[in-house]
DOBA-664540 format. One record per residue (C-alpha): x, y, z; residue in one letter; residue number from 1. Coordinates in steps of 0.25 Angstrom, whole numbers. Layout:
BEGIN
PT    c1    c2    c3 rest  nr
PT     X     Y     Z    A NUM
...
This chain:
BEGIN
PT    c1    c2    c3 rest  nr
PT   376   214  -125    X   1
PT   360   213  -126    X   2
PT   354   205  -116    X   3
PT   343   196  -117    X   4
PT   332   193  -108    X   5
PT   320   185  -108    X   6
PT   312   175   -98    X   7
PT   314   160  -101    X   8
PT   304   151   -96    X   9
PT   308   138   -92    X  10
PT   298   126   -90    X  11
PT   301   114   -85    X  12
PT   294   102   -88    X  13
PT   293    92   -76    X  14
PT   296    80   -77    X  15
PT   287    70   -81    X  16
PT   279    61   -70    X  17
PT   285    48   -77    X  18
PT   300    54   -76    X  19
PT   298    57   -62    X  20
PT   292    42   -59    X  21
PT   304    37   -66    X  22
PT   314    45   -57    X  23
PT   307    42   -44    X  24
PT   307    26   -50    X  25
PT   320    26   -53    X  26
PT   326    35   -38    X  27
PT   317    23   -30    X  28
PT   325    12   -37    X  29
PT   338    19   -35    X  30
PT   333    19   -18    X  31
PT   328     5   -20    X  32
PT   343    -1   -23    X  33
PT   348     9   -12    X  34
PT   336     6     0    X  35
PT   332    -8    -5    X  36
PT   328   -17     7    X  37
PT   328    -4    16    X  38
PT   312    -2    24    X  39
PT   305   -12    17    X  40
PT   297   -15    28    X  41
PT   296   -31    23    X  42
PT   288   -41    32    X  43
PT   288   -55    32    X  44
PT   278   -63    29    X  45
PT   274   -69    42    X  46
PT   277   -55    50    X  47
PT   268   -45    55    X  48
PT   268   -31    59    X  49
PT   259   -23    69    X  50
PT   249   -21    62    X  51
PT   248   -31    56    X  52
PT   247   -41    69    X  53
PT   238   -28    74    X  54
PT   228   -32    63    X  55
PT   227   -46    66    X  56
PT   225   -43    81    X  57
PT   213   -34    75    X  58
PT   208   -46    67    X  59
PT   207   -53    79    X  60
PT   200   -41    85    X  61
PT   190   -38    74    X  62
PT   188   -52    68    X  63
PT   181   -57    82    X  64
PT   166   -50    90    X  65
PT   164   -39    79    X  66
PT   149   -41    79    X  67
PT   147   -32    68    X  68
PT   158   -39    58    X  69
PT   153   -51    65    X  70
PT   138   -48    60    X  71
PT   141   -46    47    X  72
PT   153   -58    45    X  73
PT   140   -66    50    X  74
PT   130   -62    42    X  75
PT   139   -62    29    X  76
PT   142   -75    33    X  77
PT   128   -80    35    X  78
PT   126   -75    20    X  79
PT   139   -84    14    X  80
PT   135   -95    22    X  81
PT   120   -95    15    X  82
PT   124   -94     2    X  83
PT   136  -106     3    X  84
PT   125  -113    11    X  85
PT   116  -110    -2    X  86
PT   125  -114   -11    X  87
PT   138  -120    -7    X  88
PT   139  -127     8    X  89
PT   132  -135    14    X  90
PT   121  -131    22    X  91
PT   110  -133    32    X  92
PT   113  -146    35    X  93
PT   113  -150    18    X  94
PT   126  -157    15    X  95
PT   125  -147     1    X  96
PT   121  -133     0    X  97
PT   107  -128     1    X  98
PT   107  -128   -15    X  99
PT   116  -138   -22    X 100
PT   124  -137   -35    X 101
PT   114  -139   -44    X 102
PT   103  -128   -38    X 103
PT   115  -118   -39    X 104
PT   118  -120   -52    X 105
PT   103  -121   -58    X 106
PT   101  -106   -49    X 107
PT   112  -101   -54    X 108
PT   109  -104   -69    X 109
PT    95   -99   -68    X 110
PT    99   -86   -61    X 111
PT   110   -85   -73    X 112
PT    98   -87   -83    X 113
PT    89   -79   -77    X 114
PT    98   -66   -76    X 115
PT   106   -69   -89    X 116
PT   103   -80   -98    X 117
PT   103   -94  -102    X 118
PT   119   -93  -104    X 119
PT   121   -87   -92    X 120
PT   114   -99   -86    X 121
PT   122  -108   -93    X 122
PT   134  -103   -88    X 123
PT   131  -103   -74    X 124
PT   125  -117   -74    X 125
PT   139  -122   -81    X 126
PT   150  -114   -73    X 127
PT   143  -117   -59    X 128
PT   144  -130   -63    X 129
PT   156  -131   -67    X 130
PT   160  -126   -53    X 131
PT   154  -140   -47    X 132
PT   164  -148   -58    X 133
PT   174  -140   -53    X 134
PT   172  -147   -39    X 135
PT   172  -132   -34    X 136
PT   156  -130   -31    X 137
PT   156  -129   -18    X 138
PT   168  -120   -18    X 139
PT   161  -110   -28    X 140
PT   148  -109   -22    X 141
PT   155  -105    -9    X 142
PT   161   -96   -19    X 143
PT   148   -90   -26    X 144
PT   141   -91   -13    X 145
PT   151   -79    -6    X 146
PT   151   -70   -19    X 147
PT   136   -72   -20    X 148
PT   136   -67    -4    X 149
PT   145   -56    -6    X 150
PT   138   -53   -20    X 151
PT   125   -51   -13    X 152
PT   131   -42    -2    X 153
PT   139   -33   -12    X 154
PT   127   -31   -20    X 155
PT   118   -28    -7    X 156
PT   127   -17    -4    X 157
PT   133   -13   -18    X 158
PT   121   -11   -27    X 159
PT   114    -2   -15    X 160
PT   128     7   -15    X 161
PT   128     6   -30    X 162
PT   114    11   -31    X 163
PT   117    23   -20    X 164
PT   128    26   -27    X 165
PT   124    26   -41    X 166
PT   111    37   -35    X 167
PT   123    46   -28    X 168
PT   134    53   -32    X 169
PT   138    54   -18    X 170
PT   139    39   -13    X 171
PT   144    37   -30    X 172
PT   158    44   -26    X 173
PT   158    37   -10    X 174
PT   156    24   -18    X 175
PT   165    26   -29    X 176
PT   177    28   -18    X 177
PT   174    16   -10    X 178
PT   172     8   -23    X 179
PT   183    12   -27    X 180
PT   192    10   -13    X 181
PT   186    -5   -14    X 182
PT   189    -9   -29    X 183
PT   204    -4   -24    X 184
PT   205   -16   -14    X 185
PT   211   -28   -19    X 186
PT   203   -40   -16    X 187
PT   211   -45    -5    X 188
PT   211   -33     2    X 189
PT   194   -35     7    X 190
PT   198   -48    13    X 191
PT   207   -44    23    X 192
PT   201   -34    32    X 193
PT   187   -41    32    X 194
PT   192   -53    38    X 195
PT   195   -43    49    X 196
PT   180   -41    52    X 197
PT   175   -54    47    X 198
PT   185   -64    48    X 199
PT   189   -74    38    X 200
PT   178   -80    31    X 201
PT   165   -80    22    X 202
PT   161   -66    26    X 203
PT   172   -59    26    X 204
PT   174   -65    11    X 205
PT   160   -60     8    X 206
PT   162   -46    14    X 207
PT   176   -44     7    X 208
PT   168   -49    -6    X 209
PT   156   -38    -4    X 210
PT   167   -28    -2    X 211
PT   174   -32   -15    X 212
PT   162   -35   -25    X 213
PT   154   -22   -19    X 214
PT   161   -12   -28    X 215
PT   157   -15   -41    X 216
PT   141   -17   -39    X 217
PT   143    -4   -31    X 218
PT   150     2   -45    X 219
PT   142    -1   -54    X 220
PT   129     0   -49    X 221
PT   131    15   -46    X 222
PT   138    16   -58    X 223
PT   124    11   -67    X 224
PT   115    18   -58    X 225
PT   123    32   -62    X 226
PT   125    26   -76    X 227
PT   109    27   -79    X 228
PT   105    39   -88    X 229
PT    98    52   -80    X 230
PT    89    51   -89    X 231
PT    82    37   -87    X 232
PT    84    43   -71    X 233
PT    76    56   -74    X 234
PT    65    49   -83    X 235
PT    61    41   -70    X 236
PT    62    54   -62    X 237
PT    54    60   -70    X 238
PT    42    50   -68    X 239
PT    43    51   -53    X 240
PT    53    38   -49    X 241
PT    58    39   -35    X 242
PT    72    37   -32    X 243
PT    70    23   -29    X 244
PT    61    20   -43    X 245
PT    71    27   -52    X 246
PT    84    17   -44    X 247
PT    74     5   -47    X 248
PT    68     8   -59    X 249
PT    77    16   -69    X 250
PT    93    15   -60    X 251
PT    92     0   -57    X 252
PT    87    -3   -70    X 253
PT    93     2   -80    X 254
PT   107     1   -73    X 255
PT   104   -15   -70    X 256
PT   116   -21   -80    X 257
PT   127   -13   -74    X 258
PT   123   -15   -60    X 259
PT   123   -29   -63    X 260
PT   136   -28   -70    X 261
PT   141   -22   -54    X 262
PT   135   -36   -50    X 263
PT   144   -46   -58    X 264
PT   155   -35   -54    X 265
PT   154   -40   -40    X 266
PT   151   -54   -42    X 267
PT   163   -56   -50    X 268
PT   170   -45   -38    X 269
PT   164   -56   -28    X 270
PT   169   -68   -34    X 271
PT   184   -64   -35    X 272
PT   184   -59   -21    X 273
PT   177   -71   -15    X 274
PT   188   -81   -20    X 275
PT   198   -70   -14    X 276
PT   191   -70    -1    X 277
PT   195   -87    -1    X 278
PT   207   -79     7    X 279
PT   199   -76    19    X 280
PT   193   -90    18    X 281
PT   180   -89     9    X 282
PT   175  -101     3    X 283
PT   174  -105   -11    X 284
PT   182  -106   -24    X 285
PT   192   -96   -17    X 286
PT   198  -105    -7    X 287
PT   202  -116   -17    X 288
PT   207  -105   -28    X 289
PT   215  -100   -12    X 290
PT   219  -115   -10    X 291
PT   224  -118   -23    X 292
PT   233  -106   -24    X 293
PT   240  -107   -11    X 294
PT   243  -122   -15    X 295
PT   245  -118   -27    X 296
PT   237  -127   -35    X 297
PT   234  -122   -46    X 298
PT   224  -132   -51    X 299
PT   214  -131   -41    X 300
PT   215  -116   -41    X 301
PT   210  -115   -54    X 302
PT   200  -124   -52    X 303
PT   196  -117   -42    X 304
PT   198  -103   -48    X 305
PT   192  -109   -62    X 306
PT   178  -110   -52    X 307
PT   179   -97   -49    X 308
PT   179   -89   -64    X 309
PT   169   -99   -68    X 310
PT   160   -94   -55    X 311
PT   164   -81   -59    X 312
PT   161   -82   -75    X 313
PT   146   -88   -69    X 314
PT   143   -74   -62    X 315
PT   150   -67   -70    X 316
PT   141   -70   -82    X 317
PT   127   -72   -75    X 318
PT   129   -58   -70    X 319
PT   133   -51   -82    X 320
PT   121   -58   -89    X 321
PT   112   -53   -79    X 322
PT   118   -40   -80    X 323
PT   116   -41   -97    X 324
PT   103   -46   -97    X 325
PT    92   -36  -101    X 326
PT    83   -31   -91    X 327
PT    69   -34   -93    X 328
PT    59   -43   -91    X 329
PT    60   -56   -94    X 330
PT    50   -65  -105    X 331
PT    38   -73  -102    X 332
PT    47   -85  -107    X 333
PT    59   -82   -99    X 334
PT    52   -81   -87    X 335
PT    46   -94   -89    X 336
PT    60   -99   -92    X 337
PT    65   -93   -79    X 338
PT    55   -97   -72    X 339
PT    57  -113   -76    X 340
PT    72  -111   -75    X 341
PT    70  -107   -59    X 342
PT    62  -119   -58    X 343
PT    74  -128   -62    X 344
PT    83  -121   -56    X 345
PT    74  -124   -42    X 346
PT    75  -138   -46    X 347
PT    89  -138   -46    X 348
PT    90  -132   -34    X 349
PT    79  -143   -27    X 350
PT    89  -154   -35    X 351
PT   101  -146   -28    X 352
PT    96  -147   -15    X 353
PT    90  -160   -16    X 354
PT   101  -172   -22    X 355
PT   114  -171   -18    X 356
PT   117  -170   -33    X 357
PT   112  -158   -34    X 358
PT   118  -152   -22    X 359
PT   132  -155   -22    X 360
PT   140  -155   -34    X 361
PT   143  -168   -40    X 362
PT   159  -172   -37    X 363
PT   161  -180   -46    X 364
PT   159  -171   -56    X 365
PT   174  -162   -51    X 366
PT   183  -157   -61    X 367
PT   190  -149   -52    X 368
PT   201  -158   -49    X 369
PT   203  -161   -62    X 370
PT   202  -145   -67    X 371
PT   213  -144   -55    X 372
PT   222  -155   -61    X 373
PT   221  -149   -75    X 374
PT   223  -134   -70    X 375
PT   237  -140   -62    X 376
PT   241  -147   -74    X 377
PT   238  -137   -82    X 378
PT   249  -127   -73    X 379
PT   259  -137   -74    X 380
PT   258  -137   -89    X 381
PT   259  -123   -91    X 382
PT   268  -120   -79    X 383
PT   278  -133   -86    X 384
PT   276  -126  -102    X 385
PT   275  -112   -97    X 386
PT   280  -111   -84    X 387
PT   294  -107   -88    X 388
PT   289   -93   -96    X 389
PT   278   -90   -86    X 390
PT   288   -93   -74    X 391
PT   299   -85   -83    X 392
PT   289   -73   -85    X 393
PT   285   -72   -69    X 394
PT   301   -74   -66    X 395
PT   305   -62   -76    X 396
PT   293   -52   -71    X 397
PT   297   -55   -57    X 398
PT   312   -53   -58    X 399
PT   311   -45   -68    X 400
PT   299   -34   -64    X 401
PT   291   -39   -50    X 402
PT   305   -43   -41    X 403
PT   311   -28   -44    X 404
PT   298   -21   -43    X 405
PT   297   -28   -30    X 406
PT   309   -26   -25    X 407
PT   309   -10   -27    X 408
PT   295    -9   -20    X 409
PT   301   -20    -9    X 410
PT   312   -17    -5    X 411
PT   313    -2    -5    X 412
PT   310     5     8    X 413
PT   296     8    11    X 414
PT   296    21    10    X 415
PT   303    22    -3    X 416
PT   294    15    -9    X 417
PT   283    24    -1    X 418
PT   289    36    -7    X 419
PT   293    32   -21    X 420
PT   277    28   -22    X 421
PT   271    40   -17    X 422
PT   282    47   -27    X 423
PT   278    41   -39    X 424
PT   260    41   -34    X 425
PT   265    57   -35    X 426
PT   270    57   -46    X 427
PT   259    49   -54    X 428
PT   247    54   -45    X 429
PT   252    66   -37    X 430
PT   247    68   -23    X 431
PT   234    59   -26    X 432
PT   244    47   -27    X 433
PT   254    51   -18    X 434
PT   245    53    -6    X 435
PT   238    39    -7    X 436
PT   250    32   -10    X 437
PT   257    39     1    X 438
PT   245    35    11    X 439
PT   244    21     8    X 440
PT   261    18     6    X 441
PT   259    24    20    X 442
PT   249    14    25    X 443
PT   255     3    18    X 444
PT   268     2    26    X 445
PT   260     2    39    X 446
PT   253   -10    33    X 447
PT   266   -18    36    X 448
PT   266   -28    22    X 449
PT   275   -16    14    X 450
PT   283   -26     7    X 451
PT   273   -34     3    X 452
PT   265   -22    -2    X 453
PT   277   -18   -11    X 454
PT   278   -33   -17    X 455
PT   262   -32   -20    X 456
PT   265   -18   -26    X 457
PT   276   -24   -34    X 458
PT   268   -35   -40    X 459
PT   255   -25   -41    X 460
PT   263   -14   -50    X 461
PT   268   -23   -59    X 462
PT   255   -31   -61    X 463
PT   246   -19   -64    X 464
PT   257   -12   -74    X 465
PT   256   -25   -82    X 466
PT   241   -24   -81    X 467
PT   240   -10   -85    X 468
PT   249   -14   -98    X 469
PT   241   -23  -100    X 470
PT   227   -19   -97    X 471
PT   231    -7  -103    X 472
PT   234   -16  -117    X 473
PT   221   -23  -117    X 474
PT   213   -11  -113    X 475
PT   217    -3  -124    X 476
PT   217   -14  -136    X 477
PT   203   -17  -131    X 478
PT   198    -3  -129    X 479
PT   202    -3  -145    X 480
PT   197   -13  -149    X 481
PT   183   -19  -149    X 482
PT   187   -33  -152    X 483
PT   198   -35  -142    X 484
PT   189   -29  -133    X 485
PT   178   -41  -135    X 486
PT   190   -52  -135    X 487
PT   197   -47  -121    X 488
PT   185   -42  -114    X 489
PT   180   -56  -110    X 490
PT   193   -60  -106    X 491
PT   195   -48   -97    X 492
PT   178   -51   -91    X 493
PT   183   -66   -87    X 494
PT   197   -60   -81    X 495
PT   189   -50   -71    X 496
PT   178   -61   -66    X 497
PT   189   -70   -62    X 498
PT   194   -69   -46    X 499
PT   208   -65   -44    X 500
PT   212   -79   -38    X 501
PT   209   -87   -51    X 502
PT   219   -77   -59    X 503
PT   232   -84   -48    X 504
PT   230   -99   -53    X 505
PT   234   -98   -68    X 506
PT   245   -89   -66    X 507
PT   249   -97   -53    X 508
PT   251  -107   -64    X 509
PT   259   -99   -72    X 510
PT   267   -92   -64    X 511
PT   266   -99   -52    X 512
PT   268   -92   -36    X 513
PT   272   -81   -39    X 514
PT   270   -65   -39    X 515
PT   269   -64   -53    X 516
PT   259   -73   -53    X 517
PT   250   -64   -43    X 518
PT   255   -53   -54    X 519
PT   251   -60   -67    X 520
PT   238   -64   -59    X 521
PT   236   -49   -57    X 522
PT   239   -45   -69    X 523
PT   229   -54   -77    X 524
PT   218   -49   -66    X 525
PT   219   -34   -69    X 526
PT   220   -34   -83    X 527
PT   205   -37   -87    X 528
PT   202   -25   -79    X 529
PT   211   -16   -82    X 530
PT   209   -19   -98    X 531
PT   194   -16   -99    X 532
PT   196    -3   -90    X 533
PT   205     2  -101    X 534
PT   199    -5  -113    X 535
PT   185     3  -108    X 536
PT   193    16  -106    X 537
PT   200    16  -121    X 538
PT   186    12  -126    X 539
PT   179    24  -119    X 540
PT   189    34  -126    X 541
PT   182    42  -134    X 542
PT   181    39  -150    X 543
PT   181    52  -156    X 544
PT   196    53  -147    X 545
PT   200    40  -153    X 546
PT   196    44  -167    X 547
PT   202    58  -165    X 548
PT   217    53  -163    X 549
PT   215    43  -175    X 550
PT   211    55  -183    X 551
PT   223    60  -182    X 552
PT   232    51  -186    X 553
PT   235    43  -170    X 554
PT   239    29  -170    X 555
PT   234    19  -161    X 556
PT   243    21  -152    X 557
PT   243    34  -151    X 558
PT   227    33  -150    X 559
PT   228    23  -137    X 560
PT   240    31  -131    X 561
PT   236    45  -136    X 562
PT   220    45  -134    X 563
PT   215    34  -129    X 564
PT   224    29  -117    X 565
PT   223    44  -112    X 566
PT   209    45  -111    X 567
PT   206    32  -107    X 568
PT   215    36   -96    X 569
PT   206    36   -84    X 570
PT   201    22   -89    X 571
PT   216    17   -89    X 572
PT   217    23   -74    X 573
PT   207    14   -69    X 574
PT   213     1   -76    X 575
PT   227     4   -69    X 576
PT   220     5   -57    X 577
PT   211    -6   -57    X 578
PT   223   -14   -63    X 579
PT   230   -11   -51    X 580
PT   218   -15   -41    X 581
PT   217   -29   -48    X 582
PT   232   -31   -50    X 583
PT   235   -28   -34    X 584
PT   221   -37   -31    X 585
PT   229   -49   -38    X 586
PT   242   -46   -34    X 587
PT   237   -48   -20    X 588
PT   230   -60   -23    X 589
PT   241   -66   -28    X 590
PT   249   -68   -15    X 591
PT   241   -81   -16    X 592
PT   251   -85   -28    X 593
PT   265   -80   -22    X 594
PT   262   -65   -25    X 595
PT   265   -64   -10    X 596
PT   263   -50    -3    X 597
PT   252   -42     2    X 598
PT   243   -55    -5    X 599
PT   251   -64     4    X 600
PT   250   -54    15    X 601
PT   234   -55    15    X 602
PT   232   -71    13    X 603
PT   243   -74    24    X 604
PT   234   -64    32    X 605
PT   222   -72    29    X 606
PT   227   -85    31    X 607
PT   236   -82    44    X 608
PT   231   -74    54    X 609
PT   241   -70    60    X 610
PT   245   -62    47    X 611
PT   231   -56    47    X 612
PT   236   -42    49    X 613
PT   247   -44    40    X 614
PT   236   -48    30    X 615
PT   227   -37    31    X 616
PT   237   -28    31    X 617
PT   243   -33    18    X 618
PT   228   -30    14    X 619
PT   229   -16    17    X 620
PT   243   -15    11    X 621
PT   235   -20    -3    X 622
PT   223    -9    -1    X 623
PT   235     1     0    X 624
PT   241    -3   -13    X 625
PT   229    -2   -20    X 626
PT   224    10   -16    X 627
PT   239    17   -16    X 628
PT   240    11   -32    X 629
PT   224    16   -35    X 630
PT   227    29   -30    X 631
PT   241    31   -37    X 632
PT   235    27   -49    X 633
PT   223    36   -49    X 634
PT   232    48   -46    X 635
PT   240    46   -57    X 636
PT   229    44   -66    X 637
PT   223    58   -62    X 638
PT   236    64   -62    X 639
PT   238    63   -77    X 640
PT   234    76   -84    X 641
PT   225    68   -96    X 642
PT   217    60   -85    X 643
PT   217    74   -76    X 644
PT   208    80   -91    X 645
PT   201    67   -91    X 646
PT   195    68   -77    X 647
PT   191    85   -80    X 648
PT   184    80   -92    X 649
PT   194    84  -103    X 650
PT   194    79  -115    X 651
PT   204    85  -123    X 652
PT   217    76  -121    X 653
């Protein structure tokens, strides 16, 4: 009998990443129905823990004789305090500011005109206006006078940074990582620990302001002075220019519209997050959007938050005009113009500070009340004709997606939960997820607000996978297409320059107190952002790759699934994750609105003080799932074998 003999060589395929996610999903549900209620380390809403009681002690500690916080509280202050006594309070003994309504709104037209155009001025003139009809012009030149005074600090510090790190590479890459930490913060999360240094008030509004609107000046400043071609650098060289003449006359120059694109940046930045910081008792159009919600009048919040888009359209505009105008000198005639238009303009401002008139905005010119009324009636309308499909759609989601998605992250043990995440940051990002996440699950059970960690994180994941789907949806039809592109584009412009507190009052009218709502809020928030980011990538794909796979014989889809979602992968990475910043941002915010959690945590924190420490640590809880979410997200990214080829510069897919 012959034998046979041979070597067989046997490969075994391992599993795919999605398989393995699927299992682990499915063993934690099968724990869940046998643990559930087990370690869930739940806390009431009026308890405390010891650390939390410890940080109020500190705040006590800290928030009283720091001559150092108190030096810079003061002087921060003394800067508020002169531009509201400017322009908005009453001051030096005057019944009405130093310059009344008129002067602000004649200065403000000729500064539009004479950095943008006549449009521009137009504009200005009729929207600062329209914040005195509103009977709002006190409350929004309190408003504009805090985001003019942390404007002026962010870019004192930010375009100093912006310049030293757009001339070295070394402070480019130390920058880039403390951009980057900040950007991560949710907006809630500044407020918190600065009121341990400098109290509740102004300052420490402004100072949380400079913190939040740095980043982008800071960004883009060093990102025009690299962007400038060696050439134009070398040239001036070549003719002997100094270091500093080369920065003045060629760098500055020549990178002067995107510079001042980083300007708009963090004026728009400044804006949202001085209406924010009405939570730690700022003045201005924040505090009546505050009131409004926590009554839950609907009418004067959108009067109010209508104040605000309008303030924020008026900058918006005059900055991106003077960012768009040419640089050169201007004509014989327009100086003559300018020069006549500053004349009147000083008029106004004599008017202003002369008749009462002029000073203080007429009161019987108020629509506010009846903006308010309308706005209410408005609510009840749609709530009566539309309130039983919007309500049915929030019920459905809730029971039917948010409630068990809640209940598994809730009221499963804590370090289930723990473990299940670290599992699945392995599996999607290997060690450079797992670690982080690991890190900060760690830290956030020391935090003691657990519970309401999981119930934000709940209401986060959902959000951001509907804004991915849909931001992914938009982004790629408009990365297609030209025309699309023009018609959403403005739309998605207006969506980012309005704060986060306007997006609560017309879904509070639609969906009422609820989490959804703080969800549906969040939702419409992220997309603008995350659209363009992935609209900009598909458009960056290269044409000759597009053109290839048509070549061929490739349908669309195939085309967008096949060519250009792979290689706009990295671009997509960054939507995902700045959807997840913005989603988590407004999620938090919503605890305003019935959201509840870790946003609930912080304003009780605010408002009681002897639930400070419980609020501060809710802030830290917040700074933990963001950074645990960026980080799992970024290792995933980088653990898929096409972005790997991306990165080493490989082209060939």
């Amino acid at each position: 009998m012959a034998s046979i003999t041979g070597s067989v060589e046997i490969r075994v395929r391992r599993p795919r990443r999605g398989v393995l996610v699927g299992v682990l999903l499915i063993a934690w549900l099968a724990a869940w129905f046998v643990l559930r209620g087990i370690d869930t380390l739940s806390l009431g809403g009026q308890e405390t823990t010891r650390l939390h009681r410890w940080l109020t002690e500190q705040a006590d500690v800290l928030g009283r004789g720091n001559a150092f916080f108190d030096a810079i509280r003061i002087a921060v202050d003394q800067l508020v305090v002169l531009l509201q006594n400017v322009i908005a309070q009453p001051s030096y003994g005057r019944p009405v500011p130093v310059i009344g309504w008129l002067g602000v709104v004649a200065i403000s037209a000729y500064l539009a005109w004479a950095f943008g155009n006549w449009k521009v001025a137009i504009l200005t003139a009729a929207g600062l206006s329209f914040l005195g009809v509103q009977g709002l012009w006190q409350e929004s030149m309190d408003t504009l006078a805090l985001t003019l005074g942390a404007v002026l600090l962010a870019l004192l510090v930010g375009i100093p940074l912006g310049i030293w790190a757009g001339l070295s590479n070394r402070a480019f890459k130390v920058a880039t990582l403390v951009l980057d930490l900040m950007q991560t913060l949710p907006t809630f999360v500044y407020l918190a620990p600065l009121t341990l240094f400098f109290a509740i008030g102004p300052a420490a509004a402004t100072i949380a302001t400079l913190i939040y609107a740095a980043p982008p000046v800071v960004r883009l400043t060093a990102h025009a002075l690299r962007s400038v071609p060696a050439e134009s650098v070398e040239a001036a060289r070549s003719l002997g220019s100094t270091r500093s003449q080369t920065l003045l006359k060629v760098l500055l120059p020549m990178s002067r519209s995107t510079v001042v694109v980083g300007i708009n940046q963090t004026i728009m930045a400044a804006l949202s997050m001085v209406t924010v910081a009405a939570l730690i008792d700022a003045p201005g159009l924040g505090q009546t959007v505050l009131k409004a919600l926590q009554t839950l009048d609907v009418g004067v919040a959108f009067n109010a938050g209508l104040a605000i888009v309008v303030l924020a359209i008026v900058l918006d505009r005059v900055t991106t005009a003077a960012g768009d105008r040419p640089w050169r000198t201007a004509s014989i005639r327009r100086k003559v113009l300018l020069g006549l238009g500053g004349l009147g303009a000083l008029v106004a401002v004599w008017f202003s500070r002369t008749y009462l008139w002029a000073a203080e905005f007429p009161s019987d010119v108020n629509l506010g009340p009846r903006i308010a009324v309308a706005a209410t009636d408005v609510t009840a309308w749609v709530q009566d004709v539309f309130g039983g499909f919007t309500f049915g759609v929030r019920d459905a989601v809730t029971e039917g997606v948010l409630n068990p998605l809640q209940a598994l992250l809730t009221e499963s043990p804590w370090w289930l939960v723990s473990v299940v995440i670290v599992a699945l940051a392995f599996l999607l990002g290997s060690w450079r997820g797992a670690l982080p996440a690991a890190v900060c699950l760690g830290l956030l059970v020391g935090t003691g607000v657990w519970y309401d960690a999981m119930v934000t994180l709940a209401s986060t994941v959902l959000a951001t996978v509907v804004v991915v789907a849909v931001g992914l949806v938009l982004g790629v039809w408009a990365g297609r297409n030209r025309r699309v592109d023009s018609w959403i584009r403005p739309v998605l412009d207006a969506g980012q320059t309005m704060p986060p507190f306007v997006y609560l009052v017309p879904f509070l009218a639609l969906f009422g107190t609820s989490r959804f709502t703080a969800i549906a809020a969040a939702v419409v928030f992220a997309v603008p952002v995350t659209t363009k980011i992935v609209a900009d990538g598909i458009r960056a794909v290269p044409v000759a790759t597009v053109e290839a796979a048509n070549s061929v014989g490739s349908s669309s889809w195939q085309v967008i699934s096949k060519v250009q979602l792979p290689v706009a992968r990295r671009a997509i990475t960054l939507a995902v994750n700045q959807g997840l910043i913005y989603v988590l941002s407004m999620v938090v915010v919503g605890g305003l609105v019935g959201a509840g959690a870790l946003g609930y945590d912080v304003a009780a924190g605010f408002a009681q003080s002897e639930l400070y420490g419980k609020g501060l640590a809710a802030g830290l809880a917040i700074v933990l799932l963001g950074v645990m979410l960026d980080r799992i997200t970024q290792a995933a990214a980088r653990r898929t074998p096409k972005f790997r080829r991306t990165v080493r510069g490989d082209d060939k897919w």
